[in-house]
C-alpha positions as CSV (number, residue, x, y, z in Angstrom):
1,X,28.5,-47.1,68.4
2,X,25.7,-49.0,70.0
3,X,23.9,-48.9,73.2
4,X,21.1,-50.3,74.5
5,X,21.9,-48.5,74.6
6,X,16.8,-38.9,93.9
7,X,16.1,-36.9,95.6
8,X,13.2,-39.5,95.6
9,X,10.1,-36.6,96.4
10,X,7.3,-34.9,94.6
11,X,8.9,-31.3,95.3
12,X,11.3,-32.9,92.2
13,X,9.2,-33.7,90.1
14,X,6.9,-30.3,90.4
15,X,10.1,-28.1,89.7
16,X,11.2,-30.3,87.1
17,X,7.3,-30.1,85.3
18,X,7.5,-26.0,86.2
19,X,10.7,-25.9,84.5
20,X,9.9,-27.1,81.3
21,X,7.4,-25.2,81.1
22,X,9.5,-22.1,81.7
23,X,11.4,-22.9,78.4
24,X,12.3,-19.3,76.7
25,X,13.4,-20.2,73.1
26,X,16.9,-20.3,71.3
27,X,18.6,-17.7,73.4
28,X,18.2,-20.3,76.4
29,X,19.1,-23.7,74.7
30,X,21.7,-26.2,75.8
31,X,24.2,-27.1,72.9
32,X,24.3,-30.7,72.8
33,X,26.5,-33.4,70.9
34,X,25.5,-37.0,71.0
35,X,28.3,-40.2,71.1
36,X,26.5,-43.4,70.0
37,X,23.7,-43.2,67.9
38,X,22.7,-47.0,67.8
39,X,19.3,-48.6,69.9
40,X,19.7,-47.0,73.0
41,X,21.4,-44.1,70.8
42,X,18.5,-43.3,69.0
43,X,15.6,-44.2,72.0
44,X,17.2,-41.1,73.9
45,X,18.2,-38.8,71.0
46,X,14.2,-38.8,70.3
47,X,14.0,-37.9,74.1
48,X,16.0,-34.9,73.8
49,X,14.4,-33.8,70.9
50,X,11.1,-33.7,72.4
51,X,12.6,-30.4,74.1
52,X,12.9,-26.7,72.1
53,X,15.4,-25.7,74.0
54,X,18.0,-28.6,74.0
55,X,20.0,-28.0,70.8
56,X,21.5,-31.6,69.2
57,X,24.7,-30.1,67.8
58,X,26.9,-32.6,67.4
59,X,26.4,-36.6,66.7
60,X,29.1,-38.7,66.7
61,X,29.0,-42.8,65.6
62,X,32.0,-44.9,63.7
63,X,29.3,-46.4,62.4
64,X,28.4,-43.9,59.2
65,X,24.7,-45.3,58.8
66,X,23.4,-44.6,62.3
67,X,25.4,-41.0,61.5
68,X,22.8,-40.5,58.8
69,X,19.9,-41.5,60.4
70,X,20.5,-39.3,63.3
71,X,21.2,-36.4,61.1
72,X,18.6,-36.6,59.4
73,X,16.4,-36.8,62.0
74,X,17.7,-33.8,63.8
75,X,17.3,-31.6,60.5
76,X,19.4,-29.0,59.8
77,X,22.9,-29.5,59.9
78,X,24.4,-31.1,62.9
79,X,28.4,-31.2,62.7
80,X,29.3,-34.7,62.6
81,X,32.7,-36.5,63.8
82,X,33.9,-40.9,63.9
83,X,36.1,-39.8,66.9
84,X,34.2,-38.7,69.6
85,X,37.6,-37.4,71.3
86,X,36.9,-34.4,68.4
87,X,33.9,-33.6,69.5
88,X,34.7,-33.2,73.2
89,X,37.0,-30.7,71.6
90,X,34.1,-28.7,70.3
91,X,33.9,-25.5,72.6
92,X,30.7,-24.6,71.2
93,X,29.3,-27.7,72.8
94,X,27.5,-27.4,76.6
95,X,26.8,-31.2,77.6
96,X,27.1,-34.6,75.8
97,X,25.0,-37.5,75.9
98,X,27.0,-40.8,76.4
99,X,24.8,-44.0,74.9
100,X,27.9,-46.6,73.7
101,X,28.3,-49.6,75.2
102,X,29.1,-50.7,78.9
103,X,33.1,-50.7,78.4
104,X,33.3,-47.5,76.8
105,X,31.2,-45.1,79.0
106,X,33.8,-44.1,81.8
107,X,36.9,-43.4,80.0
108,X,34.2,-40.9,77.5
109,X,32.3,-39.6,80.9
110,X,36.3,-38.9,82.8
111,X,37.4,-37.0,79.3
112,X,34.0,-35.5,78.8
113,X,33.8,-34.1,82.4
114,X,37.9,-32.8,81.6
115,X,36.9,-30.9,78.9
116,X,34.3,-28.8,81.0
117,X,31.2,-30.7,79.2
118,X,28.2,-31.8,81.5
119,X,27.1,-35.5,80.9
120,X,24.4,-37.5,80.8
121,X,25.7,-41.0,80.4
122,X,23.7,-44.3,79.9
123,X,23.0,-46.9,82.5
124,X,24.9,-49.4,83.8
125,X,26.7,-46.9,84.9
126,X,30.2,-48.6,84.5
127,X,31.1,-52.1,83.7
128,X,33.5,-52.3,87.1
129,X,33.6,-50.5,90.0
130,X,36.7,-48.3,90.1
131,X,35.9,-46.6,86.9
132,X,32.6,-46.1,88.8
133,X,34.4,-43.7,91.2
134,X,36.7,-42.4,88.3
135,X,33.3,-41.2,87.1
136,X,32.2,-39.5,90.4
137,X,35.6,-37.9,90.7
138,X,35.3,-36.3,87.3
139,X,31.8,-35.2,88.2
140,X,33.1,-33.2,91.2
141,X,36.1,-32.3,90.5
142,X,35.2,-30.7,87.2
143,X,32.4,-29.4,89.1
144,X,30.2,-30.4,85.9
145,X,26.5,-32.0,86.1
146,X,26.8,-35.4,85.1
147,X,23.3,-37.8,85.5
148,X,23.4,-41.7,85.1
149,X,20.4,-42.8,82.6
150,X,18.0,-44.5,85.3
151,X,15.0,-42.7,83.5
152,X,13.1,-44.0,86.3
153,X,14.4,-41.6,88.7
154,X,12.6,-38.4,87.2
155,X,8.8,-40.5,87.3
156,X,6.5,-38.9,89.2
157,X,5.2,-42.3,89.8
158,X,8.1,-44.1,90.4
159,X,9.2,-41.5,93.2
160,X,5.4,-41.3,94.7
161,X,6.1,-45.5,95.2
162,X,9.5,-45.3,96.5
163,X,8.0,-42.5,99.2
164,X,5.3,-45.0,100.0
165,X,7.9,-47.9,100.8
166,X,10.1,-45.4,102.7
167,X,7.8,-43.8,105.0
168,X,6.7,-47.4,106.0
169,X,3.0,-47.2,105.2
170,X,3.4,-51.3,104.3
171,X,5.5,-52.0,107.7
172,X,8.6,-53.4,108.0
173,X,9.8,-54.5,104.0
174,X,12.3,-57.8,105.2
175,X,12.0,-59.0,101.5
176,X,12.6,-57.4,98.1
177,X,12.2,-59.7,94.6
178,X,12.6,-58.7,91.3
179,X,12.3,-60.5,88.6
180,X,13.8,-60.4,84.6
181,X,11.3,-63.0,82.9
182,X,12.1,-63.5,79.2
183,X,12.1,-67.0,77.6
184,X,15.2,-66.8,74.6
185,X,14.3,-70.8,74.2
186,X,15.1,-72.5,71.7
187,X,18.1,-70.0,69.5
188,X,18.6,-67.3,72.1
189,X,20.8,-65.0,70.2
190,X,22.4,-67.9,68.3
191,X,25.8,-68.9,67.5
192,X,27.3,-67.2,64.4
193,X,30.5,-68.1,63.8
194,X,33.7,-65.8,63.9
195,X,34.3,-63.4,60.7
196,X,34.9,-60.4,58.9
197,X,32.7,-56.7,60.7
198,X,30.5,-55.4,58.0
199,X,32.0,-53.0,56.2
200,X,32.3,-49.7,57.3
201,X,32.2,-50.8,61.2
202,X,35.3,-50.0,62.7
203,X,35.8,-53.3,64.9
204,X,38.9,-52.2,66.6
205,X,38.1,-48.7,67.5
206,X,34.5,-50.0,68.7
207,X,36.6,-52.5,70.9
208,X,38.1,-49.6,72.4
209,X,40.1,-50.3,76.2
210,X,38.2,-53.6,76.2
211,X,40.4,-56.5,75.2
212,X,40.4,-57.1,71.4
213,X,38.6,-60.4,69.9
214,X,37.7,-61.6,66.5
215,X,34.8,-60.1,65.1
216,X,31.9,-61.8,65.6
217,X,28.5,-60.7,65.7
218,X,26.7,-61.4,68.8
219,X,29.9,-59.5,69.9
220,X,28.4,-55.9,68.1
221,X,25.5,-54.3,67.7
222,X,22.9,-54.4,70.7
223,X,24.4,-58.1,71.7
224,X,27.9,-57.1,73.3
225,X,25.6,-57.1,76.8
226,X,25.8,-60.9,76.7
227,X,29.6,-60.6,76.5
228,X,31.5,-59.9,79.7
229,X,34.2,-58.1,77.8
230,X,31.6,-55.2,77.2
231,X,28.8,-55.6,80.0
232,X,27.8,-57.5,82.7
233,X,24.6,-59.1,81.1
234,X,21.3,-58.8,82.4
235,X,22.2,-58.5,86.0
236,X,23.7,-54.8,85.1
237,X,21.7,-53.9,82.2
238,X,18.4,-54.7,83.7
239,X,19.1,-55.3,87.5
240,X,20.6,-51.4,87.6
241,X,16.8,-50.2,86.8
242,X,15.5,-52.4,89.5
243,X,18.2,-51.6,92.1
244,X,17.9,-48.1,91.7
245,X,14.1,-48.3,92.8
246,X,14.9,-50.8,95.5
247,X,17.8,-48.4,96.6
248,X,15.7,-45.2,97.2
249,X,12.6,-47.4,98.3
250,X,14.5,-48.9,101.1
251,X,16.5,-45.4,102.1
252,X,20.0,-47.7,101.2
253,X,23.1,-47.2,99.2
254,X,24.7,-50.4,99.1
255,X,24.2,-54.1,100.8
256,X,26.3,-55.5,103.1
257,X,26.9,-58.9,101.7
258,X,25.6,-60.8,98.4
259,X,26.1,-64.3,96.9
260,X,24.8,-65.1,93.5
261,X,24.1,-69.2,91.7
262,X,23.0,-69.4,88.0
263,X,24.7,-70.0,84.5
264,X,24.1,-71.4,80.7
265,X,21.5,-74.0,82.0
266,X,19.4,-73.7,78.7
267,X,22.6,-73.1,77.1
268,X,21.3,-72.7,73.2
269,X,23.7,-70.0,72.0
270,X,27.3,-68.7,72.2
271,X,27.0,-66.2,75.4
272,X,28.7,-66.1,77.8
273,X,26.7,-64.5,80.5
274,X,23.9,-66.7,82.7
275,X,20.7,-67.1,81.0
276,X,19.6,-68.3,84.5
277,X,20.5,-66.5,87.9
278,X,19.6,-66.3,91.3
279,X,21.2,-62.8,93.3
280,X,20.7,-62.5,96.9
281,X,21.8,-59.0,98.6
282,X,21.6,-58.4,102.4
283,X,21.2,-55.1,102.9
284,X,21.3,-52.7,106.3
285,X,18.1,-52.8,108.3
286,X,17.6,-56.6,107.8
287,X,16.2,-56.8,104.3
288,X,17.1,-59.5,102.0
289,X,16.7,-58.2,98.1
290,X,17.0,-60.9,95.2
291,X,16.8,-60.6,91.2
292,X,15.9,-63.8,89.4
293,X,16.5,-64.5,85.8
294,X,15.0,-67.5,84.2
295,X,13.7,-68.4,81.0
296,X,9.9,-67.9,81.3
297,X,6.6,-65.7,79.8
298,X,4.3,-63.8,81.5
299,X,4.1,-62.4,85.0
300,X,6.5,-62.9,88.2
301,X,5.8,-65.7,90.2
302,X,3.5,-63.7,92.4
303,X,1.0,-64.4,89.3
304,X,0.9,-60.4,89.5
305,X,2.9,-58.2,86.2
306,X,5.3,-56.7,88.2
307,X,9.1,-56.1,88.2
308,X,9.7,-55.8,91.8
309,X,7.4,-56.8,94.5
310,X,8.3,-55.3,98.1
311,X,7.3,-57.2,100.9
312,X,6.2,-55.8,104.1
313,X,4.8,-56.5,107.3
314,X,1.2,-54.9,106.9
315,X,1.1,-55.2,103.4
316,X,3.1,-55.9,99.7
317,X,3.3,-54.0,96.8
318,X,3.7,-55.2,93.3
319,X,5.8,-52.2,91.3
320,X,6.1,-52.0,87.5
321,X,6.7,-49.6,85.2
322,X,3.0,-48.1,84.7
323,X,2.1,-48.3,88.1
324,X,2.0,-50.2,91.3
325,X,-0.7,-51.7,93.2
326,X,-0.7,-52.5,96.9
327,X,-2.3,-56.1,98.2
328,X,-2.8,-55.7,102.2
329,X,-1.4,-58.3,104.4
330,X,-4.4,-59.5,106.8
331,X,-2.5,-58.8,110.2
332,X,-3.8,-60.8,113.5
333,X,-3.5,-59.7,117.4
334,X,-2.4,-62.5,118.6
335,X,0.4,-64.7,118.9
336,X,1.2,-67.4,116.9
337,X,-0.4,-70.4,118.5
338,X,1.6,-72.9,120.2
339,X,0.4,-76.3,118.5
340,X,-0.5,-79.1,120.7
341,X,-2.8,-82.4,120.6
342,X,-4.8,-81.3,123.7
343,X,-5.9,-78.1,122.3
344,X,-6.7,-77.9,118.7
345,X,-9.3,-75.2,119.1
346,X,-6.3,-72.9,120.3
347,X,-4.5,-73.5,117.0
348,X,-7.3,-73.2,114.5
349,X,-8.6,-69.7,116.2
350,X,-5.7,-68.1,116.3
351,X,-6.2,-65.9,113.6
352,X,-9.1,-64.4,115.5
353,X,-9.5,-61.4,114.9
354,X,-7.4,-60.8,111.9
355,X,-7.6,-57.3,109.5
356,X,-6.0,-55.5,107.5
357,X,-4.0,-52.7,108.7
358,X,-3.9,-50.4,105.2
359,X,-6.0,-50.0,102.3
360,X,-5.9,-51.9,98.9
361,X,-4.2,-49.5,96.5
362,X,-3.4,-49.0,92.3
363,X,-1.7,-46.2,90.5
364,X,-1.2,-46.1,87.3
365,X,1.9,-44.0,85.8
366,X,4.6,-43.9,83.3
367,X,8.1,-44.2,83.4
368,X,9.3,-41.8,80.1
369,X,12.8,-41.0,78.6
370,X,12.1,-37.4,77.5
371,X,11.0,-36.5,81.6
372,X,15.1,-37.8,82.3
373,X,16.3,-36.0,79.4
374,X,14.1,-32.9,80.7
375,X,15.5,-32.9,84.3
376,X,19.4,-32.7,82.6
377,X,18.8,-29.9,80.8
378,X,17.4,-28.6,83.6
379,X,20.3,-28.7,85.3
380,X,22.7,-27.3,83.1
381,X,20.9,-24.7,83.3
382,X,20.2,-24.5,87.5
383,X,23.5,-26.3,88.3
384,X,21.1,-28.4,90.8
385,X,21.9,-31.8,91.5
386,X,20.1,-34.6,88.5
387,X,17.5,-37.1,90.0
388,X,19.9,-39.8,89.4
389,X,23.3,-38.0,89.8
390,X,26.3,-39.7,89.1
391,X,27.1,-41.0,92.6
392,X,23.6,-42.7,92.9
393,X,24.2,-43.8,89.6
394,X,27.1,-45.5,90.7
395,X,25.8,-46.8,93.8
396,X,23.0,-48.7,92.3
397,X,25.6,-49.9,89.4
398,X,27.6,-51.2,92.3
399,X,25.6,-52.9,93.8
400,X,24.9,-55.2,90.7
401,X,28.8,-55.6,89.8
402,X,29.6,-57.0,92.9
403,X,26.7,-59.8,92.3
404,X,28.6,-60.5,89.1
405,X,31.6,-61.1,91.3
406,X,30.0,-63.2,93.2
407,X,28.8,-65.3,90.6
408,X,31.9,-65.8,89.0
409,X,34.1,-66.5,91.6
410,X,31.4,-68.7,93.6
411,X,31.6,-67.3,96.7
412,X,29.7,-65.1,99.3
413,X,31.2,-62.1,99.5
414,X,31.0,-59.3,102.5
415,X,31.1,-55.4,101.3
416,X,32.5,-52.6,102.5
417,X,30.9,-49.7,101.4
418,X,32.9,-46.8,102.0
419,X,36.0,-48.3,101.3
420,X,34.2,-49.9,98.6
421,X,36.3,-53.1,99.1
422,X,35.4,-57.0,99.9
423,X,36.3,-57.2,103.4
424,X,36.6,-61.4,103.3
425,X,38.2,-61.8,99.8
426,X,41.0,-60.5,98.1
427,X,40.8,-62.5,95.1
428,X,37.2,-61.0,94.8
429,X,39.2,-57.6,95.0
430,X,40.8,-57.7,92.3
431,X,37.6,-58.1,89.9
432,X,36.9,-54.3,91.0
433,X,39.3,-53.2,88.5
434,X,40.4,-54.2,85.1
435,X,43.4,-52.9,82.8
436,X,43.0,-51.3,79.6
437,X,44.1,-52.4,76.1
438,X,47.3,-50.5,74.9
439,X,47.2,-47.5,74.1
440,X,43.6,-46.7,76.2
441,X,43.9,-45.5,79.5
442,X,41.7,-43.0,82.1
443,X,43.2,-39.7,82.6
444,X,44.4,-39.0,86.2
């Protein structure tokens, strides 16, 4: 299968650097078996291998070539299965790694969780919300380690930046904006035309609980995000990285209300997710947090490379992936001048006296796989809570699905957060669910 597949401090990221370097050889390794070996598959199987005392047991794939490859990049002689069900049943087997897509990752994190494995499981996190929570209640009431794949929550950097926001050294943030740029003009990811899976690609069984279609390819491999039946597009895949920054920046969990506008305005392929979007969020302590999606090149419409840029009071910062920079705002004493014809002079001097309040700031850093992948095995081992345990994983997820609601039913929608309910829509309600295909269904 394919799958493109915080405790938000320093103290984290010390023990987790301490820890690894603690590593005592085979007689302290964490047996691990992979499910889906395909992009994503394949990006975080090299993460885990970067570590002597993770052990890659297991692999399983219905797709034999991505079998091979992973096989044979592990060496020796990892036991392979097509039914990932088998190698849950493997008792030799301490964790698994989840990378399939969207659709399939609760009902594998629910049964992995039953049969006593840890899990790390890919972002988004779910594709709606209930299996979300099915996730979390598998997670605790297994009492197993499970940690969402927001790599971003084990950066050094990422947390230093999210500390900065937090403690409020650039004043009050009222506005959050971040950005997925990418121009797919003028083919997109085209439109192939219905047809027969390649052989040796188990269509149905890929399908899994979602319902099934005909085969077409913009429907498989690495694609099935643009498909609602499988993901929620780029609002999940790469809004969930953004949100889960913006979430432990901000000290917030969930908003209170979003609305969403957007569709196929460039429209040059068979898709069926927006190519174009506009999400706003209002989230507790007056702060109003969009994601834009439009077909462009280059940097943000700041003009600066960033993926987020947190606006505050005294100052803004501009937050990517290698680093962040922060651009002070030039703050005046005095009150905004009250414009007349008689007094000009008052109007143009108002700014008297204007400075900035903070410094000009850049840090560089990195944002890297094998650091996530570091901090699970860690807690196998410790039994401490992950830097992106499941709950925040599913918080963040949330957050995004409920934007995808919006969108589609064209309305703005007021959230509950502990009942984890719409409280002004109960059409909207019943997107937070969906029903299996016959014969899948999540264990109670």
């Amino acid at each position: 299968m394919n799958r493109r597949t915080f405790d938000m401090t320093a103290g984290v990221a010390t023990a987790t650097a301490l820890s690894a370097s603690r590593v005592s050889g085979a007689n302290d390794r964490v047996r691990v078996g992979f499910i889906g070996l395909g992009n994503r598959g394949d990006q975080v199987l090299s993460a885990f291998l970067e570590h002597r005392d993770c052990e890659v047991a297991a692999v399983c794939d219905i797709y034999q070539p991505y079998v091979d490859f992973a096989a044979k990049k592990i060496g020796g002689n990892p036991k392979q299965y097509k039914n990932y069900r088998d190698l849950l049943a493997n008792k030799e087997l301490d964790a698994v790694v989840i990378v399939t897509p969207d659709h399939w990752h609760a009902l594998q994190c629910v049964e992995a969780c039953a049969a006593g494995k840890d899990v790390y499981v890919e972002k988004p996190l779910s594709l709606c919300v209930a299996e979300g929570r099915a996730m979390v209640k598998a997670g605790r009431d297994h009492k197993r380690i499970v940690q969402c794949g927001i790599q971003r929550m084990s950066s050094p950097m990422c947390q230093e930046a999210a500390e900065v926001v937090r403690s409020g050294a650039i004043g009050k943030v009222t506005v959050v904006r971040a950005f997925h740029v990418q121009n797919e003009w003028s083919k997109g990811i085209g439109s192939p035309p219905d047809g027969d899976a390649p052989e040796g690609f188990d269509w149905e069984a890929w399908t899994g609980p979602a319902p099934l279609k005909k085969y077409n390819k913009n429907r498989g491999f690495y694609r099935f995000r643009w498909f609602y039946d499988y993901s929620g597009g780029q609002l999940t895949n790469f809004g969930v990285h953004y949100l889960a920054q913006i979430h432990a920046s901000l000290g917030v969990d969930a908003p209170k209300a979003v609305v969403a506008l957007g569709g196929k305005f460039a429209n040059y392929d068979n898709r069926e997710v927006p190519d174009t979007m506009e999400v706003l969020w209002h989230y507790p302590n007056d702060t109003l947090v969009t994601f834009s999606q439009f077909n462009a090149t280059g940097a943000a419409p700041s003009g600066k490379p960033c993926e987020i840029e947190f606006r505050g009071t005294k100052g803004t910062m501009y937050f990517r992936t290698s680093g962040y920079e922060i651009v002070p705002e030039v703050v005046t004493p005095n009150e905004f001048a009250a414009r007349t014809p008689l007094d000009r002079t008052v109007e143009k001097g108002w700014r008297t006296g204007a400075k900035a309040q903070i410094e000009a700031k850049v840090v560089a850093g990195s944002v890297k796989d094998a650091d996530h992948a570091r901090n699970f095995l860690d807690c196998v081992k410790s039994r401490k809570t992950p830097t992106c345990d499941v709950e925040y994983g599913h918080r963040c997820t949330t957050a995004a699905l409920i934007a995808n609601i919006a969108h589609r039913s064209k309305a703005y929608l007021e959230w509950d957060a502990k009942a984890e309910r719409f409280t002004n829509s109960d059409a909207a309600n019943k997107a937070l669910t969906y029903e299996y295909r016959k014969p899948y269904k999540m264990p109670v």
